[in-house]
C-alpha positions as CSV (number, residue, x, y, z in Angstrom):
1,X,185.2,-41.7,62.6
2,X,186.1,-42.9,59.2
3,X,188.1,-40.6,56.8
4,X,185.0,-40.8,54.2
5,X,182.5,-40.2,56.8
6,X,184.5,-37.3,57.5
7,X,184.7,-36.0,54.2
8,X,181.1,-36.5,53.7
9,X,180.7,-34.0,56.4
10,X,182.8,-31.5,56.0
11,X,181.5,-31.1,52.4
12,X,177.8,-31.0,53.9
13,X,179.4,-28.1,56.2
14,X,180.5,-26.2,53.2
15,X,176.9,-26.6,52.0
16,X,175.6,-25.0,55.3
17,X,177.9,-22.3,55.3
18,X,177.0,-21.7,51.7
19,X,173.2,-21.9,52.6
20,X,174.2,-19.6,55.7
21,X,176.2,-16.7,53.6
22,X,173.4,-16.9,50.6
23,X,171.1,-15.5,53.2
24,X,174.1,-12.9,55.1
25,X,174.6,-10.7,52.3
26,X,170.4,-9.2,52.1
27,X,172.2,-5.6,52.9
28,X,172.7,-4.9,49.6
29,X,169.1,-5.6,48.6
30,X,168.1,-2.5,50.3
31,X,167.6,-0.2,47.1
32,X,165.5,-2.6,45.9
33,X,162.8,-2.1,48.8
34,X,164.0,1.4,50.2
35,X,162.6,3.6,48.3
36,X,158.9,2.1,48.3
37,X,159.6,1.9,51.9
38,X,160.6,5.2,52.1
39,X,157.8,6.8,50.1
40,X,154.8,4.4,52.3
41,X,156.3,5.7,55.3
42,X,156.8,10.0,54.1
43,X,160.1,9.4,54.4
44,X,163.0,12.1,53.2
45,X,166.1,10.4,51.0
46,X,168.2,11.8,54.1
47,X,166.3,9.5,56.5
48,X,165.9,6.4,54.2
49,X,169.9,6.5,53.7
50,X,170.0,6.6,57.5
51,X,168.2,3.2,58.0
52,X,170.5,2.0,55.2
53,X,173.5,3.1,57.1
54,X,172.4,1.4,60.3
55,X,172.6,-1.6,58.1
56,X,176.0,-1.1,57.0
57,X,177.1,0.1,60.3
58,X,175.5,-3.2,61.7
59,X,177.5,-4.8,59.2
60,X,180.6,-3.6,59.6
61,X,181.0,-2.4,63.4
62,X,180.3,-5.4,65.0
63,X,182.8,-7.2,63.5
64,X,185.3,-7.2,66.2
65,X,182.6,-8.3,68.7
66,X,181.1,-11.2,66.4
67,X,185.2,-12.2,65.9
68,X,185.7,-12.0,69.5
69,X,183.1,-14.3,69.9
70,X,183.1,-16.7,67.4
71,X,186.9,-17.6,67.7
72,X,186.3,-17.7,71.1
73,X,182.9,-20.0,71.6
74,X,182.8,-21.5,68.0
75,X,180.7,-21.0,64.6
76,X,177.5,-22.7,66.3
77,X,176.8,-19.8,68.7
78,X,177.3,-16.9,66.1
79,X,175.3,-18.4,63.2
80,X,172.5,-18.8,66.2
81,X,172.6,-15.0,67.5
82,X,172.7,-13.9,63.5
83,X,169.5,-15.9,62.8
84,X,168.1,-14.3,66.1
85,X,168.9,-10.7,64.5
86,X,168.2,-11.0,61.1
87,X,164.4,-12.5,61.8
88,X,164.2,-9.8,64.2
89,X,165.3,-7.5,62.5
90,X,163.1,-8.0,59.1
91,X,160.2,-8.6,60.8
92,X,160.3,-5.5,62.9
93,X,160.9,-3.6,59.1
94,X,158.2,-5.5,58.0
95,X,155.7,-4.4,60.4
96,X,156.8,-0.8,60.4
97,X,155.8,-0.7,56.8
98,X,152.1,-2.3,56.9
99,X,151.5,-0.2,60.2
100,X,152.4,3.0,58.1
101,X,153.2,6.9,58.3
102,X,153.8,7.6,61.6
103,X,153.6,4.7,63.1
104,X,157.6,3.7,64.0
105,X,159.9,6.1,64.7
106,X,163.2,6.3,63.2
107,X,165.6,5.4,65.9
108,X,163.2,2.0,65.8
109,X,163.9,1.6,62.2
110,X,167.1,2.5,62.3
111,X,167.9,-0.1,65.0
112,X,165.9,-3.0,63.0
113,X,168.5,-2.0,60.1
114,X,171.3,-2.5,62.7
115,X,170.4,-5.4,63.4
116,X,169.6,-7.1,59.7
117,X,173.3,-5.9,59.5
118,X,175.0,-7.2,62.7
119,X,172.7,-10.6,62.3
120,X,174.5,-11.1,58.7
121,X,177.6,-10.7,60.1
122,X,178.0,-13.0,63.0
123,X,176.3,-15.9,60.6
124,X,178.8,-15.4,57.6
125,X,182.1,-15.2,60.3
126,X,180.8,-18.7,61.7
127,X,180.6,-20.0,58.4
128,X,183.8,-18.9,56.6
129,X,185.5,-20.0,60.6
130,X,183.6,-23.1,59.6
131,X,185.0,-24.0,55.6
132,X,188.5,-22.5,56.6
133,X,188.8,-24.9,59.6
134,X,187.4,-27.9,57.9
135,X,189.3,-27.8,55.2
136,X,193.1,-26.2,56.3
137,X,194.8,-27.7,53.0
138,X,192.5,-26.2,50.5
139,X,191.1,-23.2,52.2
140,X,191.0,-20.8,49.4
141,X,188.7,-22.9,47.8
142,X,186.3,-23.5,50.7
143,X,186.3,-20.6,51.5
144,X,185.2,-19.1,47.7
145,X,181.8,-20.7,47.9
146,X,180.3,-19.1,51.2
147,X,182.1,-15.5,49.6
148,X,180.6,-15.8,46.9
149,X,177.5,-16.9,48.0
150,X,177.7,-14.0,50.2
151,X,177.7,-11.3,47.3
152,X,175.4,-13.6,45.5
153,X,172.4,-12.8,47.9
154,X,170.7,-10.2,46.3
155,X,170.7,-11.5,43.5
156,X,169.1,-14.8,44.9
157,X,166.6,-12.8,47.0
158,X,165.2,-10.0,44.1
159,X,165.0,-12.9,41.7
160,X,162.4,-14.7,43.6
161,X,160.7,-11.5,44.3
162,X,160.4,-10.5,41.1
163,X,159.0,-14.0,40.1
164,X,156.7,-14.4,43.5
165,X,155.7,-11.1,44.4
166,X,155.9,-8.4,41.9
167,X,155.0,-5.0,42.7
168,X,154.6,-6.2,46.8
169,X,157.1,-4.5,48.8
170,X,155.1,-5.7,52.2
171,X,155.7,-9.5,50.8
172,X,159.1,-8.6,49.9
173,X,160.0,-8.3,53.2
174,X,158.8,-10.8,55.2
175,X,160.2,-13.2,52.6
176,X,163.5,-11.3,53.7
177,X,162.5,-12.3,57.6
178,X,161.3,-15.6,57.2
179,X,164.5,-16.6,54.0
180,X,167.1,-15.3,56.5
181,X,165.7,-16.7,59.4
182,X,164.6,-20.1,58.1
183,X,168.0,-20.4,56.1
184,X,170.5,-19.7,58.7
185,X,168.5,-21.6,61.7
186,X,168.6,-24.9,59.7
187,X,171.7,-24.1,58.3
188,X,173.1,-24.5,61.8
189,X,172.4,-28.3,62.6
190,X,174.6,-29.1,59.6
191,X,177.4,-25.9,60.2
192,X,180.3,-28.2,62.4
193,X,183.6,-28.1,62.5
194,X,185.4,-31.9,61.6
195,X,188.3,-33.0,63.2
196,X,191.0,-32.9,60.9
197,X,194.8,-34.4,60.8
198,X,197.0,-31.4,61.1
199,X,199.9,-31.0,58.1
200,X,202.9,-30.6,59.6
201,X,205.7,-32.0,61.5
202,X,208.0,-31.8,64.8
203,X,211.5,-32.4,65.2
204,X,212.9,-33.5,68.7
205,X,215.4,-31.1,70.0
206,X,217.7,-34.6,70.5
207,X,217.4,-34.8,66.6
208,X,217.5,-31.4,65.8
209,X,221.3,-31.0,65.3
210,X,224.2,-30.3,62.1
211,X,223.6,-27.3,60.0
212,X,219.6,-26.6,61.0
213,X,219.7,-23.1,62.0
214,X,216.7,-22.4,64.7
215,X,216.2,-18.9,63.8
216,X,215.7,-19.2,60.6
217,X,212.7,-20.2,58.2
218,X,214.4,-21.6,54.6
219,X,210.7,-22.6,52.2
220,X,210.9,-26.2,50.7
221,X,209.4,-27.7,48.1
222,X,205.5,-28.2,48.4
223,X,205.8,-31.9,49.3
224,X,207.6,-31.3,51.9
225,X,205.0,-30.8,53.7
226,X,203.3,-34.4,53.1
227,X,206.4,-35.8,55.5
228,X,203.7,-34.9,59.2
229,X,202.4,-33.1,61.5
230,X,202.8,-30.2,64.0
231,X,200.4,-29.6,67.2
232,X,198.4,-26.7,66.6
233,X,197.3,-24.2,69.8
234,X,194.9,-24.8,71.7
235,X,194.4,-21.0,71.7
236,X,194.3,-18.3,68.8
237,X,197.6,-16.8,67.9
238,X,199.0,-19.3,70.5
239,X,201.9,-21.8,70.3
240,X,202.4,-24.6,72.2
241,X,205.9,-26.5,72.3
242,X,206.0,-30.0,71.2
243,X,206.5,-33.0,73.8
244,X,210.1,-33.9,75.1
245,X,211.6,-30.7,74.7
246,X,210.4,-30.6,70.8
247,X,209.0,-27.6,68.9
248,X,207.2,-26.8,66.2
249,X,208.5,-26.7,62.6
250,X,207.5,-25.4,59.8
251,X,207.3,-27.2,56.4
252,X,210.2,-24.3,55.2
253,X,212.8,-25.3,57.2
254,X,216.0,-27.2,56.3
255,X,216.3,-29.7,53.3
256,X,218.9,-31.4,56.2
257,X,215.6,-32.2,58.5
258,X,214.2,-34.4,55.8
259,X,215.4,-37.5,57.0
260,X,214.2,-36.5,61.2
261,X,211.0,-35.8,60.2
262,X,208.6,-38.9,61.7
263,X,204.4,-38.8,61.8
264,X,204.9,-41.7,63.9
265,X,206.7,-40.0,67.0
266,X,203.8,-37.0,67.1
267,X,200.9,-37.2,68.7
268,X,198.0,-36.3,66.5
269,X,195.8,-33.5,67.7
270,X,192.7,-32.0,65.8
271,X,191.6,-28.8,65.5
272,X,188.2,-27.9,66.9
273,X,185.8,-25.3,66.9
274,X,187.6,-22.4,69.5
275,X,190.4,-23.0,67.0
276,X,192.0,-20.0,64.6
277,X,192.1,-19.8,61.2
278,X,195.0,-21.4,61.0
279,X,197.0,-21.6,57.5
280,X,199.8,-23.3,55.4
281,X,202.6,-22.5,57.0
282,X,204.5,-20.2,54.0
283,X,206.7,-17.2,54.3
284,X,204.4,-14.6,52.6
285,X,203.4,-11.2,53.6
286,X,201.4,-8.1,51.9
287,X,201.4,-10.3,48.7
288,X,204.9,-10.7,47.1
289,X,206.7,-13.3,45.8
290,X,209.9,-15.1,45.4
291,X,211.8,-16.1,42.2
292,X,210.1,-19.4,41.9
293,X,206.6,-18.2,42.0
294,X,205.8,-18.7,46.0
295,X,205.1,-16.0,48.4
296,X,207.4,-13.9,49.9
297,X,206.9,-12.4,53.5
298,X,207.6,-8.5,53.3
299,X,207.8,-8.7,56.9
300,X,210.3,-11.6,57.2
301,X,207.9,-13.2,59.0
302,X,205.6,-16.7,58.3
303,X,202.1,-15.7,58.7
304,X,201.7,-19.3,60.6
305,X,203.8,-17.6,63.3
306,X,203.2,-13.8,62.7
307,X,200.6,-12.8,65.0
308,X,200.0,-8.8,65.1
309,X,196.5,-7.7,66.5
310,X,194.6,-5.0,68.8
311,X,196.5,-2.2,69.6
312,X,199.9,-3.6,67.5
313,X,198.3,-2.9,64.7
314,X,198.1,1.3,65.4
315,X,202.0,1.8,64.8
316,X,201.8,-0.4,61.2
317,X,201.9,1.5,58.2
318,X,200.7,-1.3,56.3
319,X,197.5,-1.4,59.0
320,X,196.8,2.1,58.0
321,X,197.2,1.3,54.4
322,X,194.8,-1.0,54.6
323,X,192.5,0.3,56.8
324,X,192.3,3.7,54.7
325,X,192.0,2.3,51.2
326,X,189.4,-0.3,52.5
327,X,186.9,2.5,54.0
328,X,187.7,4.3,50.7
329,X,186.4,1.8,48.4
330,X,183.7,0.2,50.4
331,X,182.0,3.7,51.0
332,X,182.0,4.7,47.4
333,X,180.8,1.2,46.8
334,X,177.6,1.5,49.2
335,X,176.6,4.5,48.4
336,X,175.5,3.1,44.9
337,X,174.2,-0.1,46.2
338,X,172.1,1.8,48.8
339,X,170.9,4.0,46.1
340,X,170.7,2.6,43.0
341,X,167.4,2.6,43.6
342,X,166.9,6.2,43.7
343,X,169.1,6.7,41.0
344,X,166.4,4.6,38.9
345,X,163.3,6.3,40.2
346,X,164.8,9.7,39.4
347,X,166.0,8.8,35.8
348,X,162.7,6.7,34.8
349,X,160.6,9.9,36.0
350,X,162.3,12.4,34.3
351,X,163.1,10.4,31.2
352,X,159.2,9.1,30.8
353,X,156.8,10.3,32.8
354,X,154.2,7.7,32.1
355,X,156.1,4.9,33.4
356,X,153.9,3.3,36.7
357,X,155.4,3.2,40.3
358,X,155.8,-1.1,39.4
359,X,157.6,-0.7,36.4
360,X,160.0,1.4,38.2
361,X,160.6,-1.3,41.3
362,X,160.9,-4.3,38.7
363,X,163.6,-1.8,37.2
364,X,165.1,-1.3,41.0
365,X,165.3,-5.2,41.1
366,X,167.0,-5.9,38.1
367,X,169.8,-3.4,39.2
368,X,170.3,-4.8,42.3
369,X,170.1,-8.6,41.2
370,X,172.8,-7.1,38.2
371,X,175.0,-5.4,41.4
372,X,174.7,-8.8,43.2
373,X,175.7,-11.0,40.1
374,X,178.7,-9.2,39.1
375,X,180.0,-9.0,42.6
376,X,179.7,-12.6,42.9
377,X,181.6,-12.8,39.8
378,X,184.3,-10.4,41.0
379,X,185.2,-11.8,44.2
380,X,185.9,-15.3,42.5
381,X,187.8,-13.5,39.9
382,X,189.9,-11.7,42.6
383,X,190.4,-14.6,44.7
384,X,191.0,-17.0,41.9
385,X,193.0,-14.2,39.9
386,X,195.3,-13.2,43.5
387,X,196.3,-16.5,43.3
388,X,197.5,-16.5,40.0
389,X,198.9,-13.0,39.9
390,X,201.4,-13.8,42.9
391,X,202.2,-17.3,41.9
392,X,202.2,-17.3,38.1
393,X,203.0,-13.8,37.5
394,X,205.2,-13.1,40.3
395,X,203.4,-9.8,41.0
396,X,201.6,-8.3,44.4
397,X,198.5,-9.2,45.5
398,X,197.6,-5.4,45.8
399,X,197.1,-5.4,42.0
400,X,194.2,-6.4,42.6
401,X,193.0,-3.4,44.8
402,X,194.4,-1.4,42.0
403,X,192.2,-2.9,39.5
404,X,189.2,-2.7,41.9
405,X,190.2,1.1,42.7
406,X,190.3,1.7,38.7
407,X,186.9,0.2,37.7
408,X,185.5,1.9,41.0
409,X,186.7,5.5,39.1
410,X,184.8,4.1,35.7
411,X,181.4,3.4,38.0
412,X,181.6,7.3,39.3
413,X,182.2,8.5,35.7
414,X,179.3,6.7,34.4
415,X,176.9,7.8,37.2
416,X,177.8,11.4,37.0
417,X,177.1,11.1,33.2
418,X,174.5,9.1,32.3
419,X,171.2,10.2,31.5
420,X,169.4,7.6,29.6
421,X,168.1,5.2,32.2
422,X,168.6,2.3,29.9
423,X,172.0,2.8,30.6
424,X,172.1,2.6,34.2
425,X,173.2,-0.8,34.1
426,X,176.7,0.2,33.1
427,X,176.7,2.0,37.1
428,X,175.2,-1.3,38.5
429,X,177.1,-3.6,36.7
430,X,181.0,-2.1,37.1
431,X,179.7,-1.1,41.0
432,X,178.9,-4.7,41.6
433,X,182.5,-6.2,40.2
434,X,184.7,-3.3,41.8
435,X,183.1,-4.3,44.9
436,X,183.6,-8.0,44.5
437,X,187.1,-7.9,43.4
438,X,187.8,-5.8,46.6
439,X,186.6,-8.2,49.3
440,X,187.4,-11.0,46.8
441,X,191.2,-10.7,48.1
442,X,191.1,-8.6,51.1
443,X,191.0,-11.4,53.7
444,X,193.9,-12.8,51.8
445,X,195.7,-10.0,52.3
446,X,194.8,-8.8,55.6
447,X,195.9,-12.1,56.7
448,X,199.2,-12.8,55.4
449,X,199.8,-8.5,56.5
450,X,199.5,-9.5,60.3
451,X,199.4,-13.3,60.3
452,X,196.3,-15.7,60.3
453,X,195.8,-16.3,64.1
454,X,194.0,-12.9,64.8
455,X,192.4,-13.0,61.5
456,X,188.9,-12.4,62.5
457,X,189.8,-10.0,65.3
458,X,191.9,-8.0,62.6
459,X,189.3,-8.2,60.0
460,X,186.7,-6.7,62.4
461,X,189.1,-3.8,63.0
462,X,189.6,-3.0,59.0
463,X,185.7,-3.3,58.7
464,X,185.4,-0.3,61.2
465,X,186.7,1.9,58.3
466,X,183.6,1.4,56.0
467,X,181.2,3.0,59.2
468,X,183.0,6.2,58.4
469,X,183.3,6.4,54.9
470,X,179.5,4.6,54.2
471,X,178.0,6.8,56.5
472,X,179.7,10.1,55.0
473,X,178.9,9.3,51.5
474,X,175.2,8.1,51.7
475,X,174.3,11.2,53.6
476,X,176.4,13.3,51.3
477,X,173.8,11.3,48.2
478,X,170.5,11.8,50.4
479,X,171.2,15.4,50.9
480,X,171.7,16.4,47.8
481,X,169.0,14.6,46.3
482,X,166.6,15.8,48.9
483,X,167.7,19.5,47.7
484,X,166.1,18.8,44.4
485,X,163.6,17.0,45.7
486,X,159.5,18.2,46.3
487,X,156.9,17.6,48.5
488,X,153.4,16.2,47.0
489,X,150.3,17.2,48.1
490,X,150.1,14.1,50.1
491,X,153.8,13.8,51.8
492,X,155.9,12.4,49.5
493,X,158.9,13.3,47.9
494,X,159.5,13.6,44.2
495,X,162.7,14.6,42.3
496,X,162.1,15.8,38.9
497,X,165.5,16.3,37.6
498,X,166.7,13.7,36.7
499,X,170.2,13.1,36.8
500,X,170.4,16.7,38.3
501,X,169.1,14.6,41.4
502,X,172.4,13.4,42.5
503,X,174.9,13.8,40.2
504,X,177.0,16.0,42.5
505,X,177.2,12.5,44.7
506,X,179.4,10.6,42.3
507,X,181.6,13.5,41.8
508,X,182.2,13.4,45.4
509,X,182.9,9.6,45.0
510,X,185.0,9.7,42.1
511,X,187.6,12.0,44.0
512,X,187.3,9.5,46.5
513,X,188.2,6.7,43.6
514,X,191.0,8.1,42.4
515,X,192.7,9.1,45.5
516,X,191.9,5.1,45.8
517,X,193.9,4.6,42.6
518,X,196.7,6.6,43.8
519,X,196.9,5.0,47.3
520,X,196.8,1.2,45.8
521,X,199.8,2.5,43.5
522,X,201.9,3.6,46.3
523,X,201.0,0.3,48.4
524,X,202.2,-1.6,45.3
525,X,205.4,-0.3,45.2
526,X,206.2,0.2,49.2
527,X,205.6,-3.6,49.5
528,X,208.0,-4.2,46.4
529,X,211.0,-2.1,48.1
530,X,210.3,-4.1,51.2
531,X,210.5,-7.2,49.6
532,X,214.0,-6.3,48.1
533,X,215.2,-5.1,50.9
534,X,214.5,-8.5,52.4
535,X,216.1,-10.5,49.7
536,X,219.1,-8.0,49.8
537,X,219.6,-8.8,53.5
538,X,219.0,-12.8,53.2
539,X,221.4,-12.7,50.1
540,X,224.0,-11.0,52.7
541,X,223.0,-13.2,55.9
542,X,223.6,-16.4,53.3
543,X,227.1,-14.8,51.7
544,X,228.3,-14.5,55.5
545,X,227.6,-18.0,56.9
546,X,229.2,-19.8,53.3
């Protein structure tokens, strides 16, 4: 195949999985059809955060399944069995509404929520498996437009609502089943993976001789890596030893290898769809850096190497770290965006009571569509801003959770306090960039932590930590609103409080926010004493050997 052919291709891949993740991320549309749904169906705020749960949990929990899976069998198979679920899923929602009260039970419902949520997941890890391998020497950015595509879908979904079918919960959601269904489905003729020419280099063990220390990983100058190519494994997190008693070296070893290094004497081999999400080969780790603005591996280790997953991960303080501060933040983060909704319908009824039942859900909309935008923004501003806080300011990557962990605090402040709903935006908006600038960077640094070649697996373990928290907090939100909530004469609930509704909620969450804050401080400065430690003991290593 031609290299332009090639190119053409993998860019129409990164198209796909863009098209794919715009229609992954209709989870956090749910407040803007929830509560309609809720109140057609006599349902309690307790249950309605239930089915919004199952989403979440659907979301999150099958992660390590759906990674099992797609590293193993490729991006094709998962992006098919998350179109299967999410048109299943939406269209059994759908029919539970326009059958009405009564009707579906709730462990029906709650399963079609499951399954919107597991369906979102397995298509958005076969298309960020798909950019990342496509495009192994600018991954970051490949990867940035299904992300952010991903936290974009709300956004895209409410706005064409609003404009097609005001006021029409019922049409809302089958555009949800047929957009999700029809997007990912022919998204999946175009989602390949291209055969690519690897970017690094062997050296024979007949040439590897002198001063070139085998134990050792020394970085080199970024063009070094230019000078060929390495075989990559067949298998994820596997390594395979070069022919005639060569191995594989990375682009940081000696400056003395310069003159061995030969593209000519190594066979070529192309990375295909089973294959892991395989990286530069850098020494980094947890975020840090060097003196000259590159990454530095808090773990000594080179994540294209480094492969910690499954139970390895239990002893790791940095797993637990991780694992903690991620359910934190993502359950304080969900409970808003699963009820932002409700905090609308209760504000707008206490603040004017003549406002109609459609002026509230064009109000629901817009909150959600705001939530989607500015977590679209955030995660470009995290993943672009990582970059630059570890190689032009020579700082941690964790910063960034800190910033996330301090705007997440502001959010909880502002929905404890404000009563005006013509304010609520300032909960929606600062909600929707705290969560974007925490996913925005979390792969990032989940990967470099325990090394790129159980990536997915590992990634499907943090997300377990959201099920917990997410679940906690949403029914901590519907119970509480339900205690100030009545009973019409004709089923339905009504809070007329106000922000008396649910303020206790974000109190909750902003305990949970600023024990977020403290944990992202200490993470900070346990992965800086690690890093000096390091240089302190390479400084040593290098003064013994001169």
């Amino acid at each position: 195949m031609a290299p332009r052919s090639r190119e053409l291709m993998r860019k129409v891949s990164v198209i796909a999985a863009t098209i794919t993740s715009l229609a992954c991320g209709t989870n956090y549309i749910y407040s803007a059809w929830g509560p309609q749904f809720a109140s057609k169906l006599n349902l309690s705020s307790t249950q309605s955060n239930l089915i919004g749960v199952s989403g979440n949990l659907g979301m999150y929990a099958s992660g390590i399944p759906i990674g099992l899976l797609v590293d193993a069998k490729g991006p094709r198979p998962g992006v098919l069995l998350g179109c299967a679920m999410l048109g299943v899923g939406y269209f059994a929602l759908y029919g539970a509404y326009n059958d009405g009260p009564g009707v579906t039970g709730m462990p029906w419902l709650c399963l079609s929520g499951f399954l919107t949520g597991a369906g979102g997941c397995a298509a958005f890890s076969a298309s960020i498996k798909t950019s990342a391998l496509n495009w192994p020497t600018h991954r970051g950015t490949a990867t940035a437009f299904p992300l952010s595509a991903f936290g974009l879908s709300a956004f895209f979904f409410s706005s064409i609502s609003t404009v097609a079918f005001p006021d029409n919960t019922s049409s809302f959601l089958l555009m949800l089943a047929v957009g999700t269904f029809g997007m990912t489905f022919i998204s999946s003729f175009f989602l390949r993976v291209i055969p690519h020419q690897p970017a690094y280099s062997a050296v024979s063990s007949d040439e590897y001789t002198g001063n070139l220390r085998p134990n050792r990983l020394h970085r080199s100058k970024s063009g070094d890596s230019k000078r060929g190519t390495v075989r990559e494994p067949s298998e994820p997190g596997m390594h395979q030893a070069a022919p005639n008693g060569s191995f594989p070296l990375s682009r940081s070893e000696s400056e003395d290898a310069k003159t061995h290094l030969s593209v000519s004497d190594i066979p070529n081999t192309e990375a295909d769809e089973t294959s892991s999400l395989m990286s530069k080969s850098s020494v980094s780790g947890a975020g840090d850096v060097e003196e000259n603005g590159e990454r530095c591996d808090s773990t000594a280790h080179d994540p294209h190497h480094l492969d910690i997953r499954g139970l390895a991960l239990l002893p790791k303080i940095e797993f637990w770290e991780l694992f903690i501060l991620l359910g934190l933040l993502t359950g304080i983060g969900l409970m808003t965006i699963n009820n932002i909704g409700n905090d609308a319908q209760a504000l707008w009824s206490h603040y004017d009571s003549s406002v109609t039942p459609g002026w509230i859900q064009r109000r629901q909309l817009m909150h959600v569509s705001i939530i989607s935008a500015l977590s679209f923004t955030g995660r470009l501003l995290s993943g672009i801003g990582s970059d630059l806080i570890v190689k032009k300011l020579h700082m941690s990557r964790y910063w960034c959770l800190f910033i996330s962990s301090a705007v997440f605090c502001a959010a909880q402040l502002c929905g404890a306090r404000i009563e005006n709903p013509n304010q609520l935006i300032y909960v929606s908006g600062t909600t929707g960039l705290a969560y974007g600038f925490l996913f925005g960077c979390y792969p990032s640094i989940v990967a470099e932590t325990f090394g790129v070649h159980g990536l997915s697996q590992n990634w499907g373990c943090m997300t377990l930590s959201p099920v917990v928290s997410g679940y906690i907090f949403n029914l901590i939100y519907g119970k509480i609103y339900d205690d100030h909530s009545t009973i019409t004469p004709d089923g339905r609930r009504d809070c007329p409080d106000g922000l008396g509704c649910y303020r206790s909620a974000y109190w909750v969450t902003f305990g949970a926010s600023v024990a977020g804050v403290v944990i992202s401080l200490w993470s900070i400065r346990y992965h800086h004493v690690i890093k000096l430690k390091q240089e302190r003991k390479e400084l040593e290593e290098e003064g013994r050997e001169a």
